[in-house]
N, C-alpha and C positions, 0 to 999 in steps of 0.2 A: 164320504157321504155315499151313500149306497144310491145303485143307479134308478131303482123305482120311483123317487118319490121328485127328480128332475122332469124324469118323463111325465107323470102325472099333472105336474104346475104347467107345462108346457103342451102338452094336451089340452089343459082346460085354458089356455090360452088362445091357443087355436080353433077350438071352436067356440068361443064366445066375439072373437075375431069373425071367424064365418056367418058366426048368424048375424052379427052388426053389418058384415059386407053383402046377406043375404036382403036384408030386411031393412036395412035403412036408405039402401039404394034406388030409386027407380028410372029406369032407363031410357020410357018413353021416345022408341026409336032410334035413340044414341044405342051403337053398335059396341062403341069402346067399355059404356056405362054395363050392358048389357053381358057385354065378357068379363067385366070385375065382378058383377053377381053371381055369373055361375061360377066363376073362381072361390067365390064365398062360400058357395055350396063345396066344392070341392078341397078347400084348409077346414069348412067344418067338419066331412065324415071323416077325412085323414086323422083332425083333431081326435074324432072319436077313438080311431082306431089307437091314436098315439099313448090317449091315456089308461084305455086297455089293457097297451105291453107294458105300463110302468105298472099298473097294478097286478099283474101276472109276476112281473121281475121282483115286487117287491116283497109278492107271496112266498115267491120263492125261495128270495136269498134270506128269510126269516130263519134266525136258530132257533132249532127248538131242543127243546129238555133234554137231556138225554134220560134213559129209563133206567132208574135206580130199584134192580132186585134187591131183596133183601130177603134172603133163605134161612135168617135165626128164626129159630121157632122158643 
């Protein structure tokens, strides 16, 4: 299995992680609650970035064609 498209599920894992740990949490003065949110903020841009390199990696390791000359006239 080629390594882009691990990175990608695990990307989008991470941030759908983050914004649940962004947006479902509210801290109301709890300190601890408060550092698990912005920790949410911070697995979701990671996430962003995570699923980025797999779709770069996945671009990349794509074969392509090779280019068939054909000089009969």
């Amino acid at each position: 299995m080629k390594t882009g498209m691990p990175l990608m599920i695990i990307g989008s894992i991470m941030f759908i992680t983050g914004l649940m740990l962004f947006y479902l949490i509210v801290p109301e003065g709890n300190k601890n609650l408060e550092f698990i949110k912005n920790m949410g903020t911070f697995v979701g841009l990671s996430g962003m970035g995570v699923t980025l390199a797999g779709i770069i990696l996945f671009l990349i390791a794509r074969n392509e064609q090779p280019i068939k000359e054909d000089y009969n006239i």
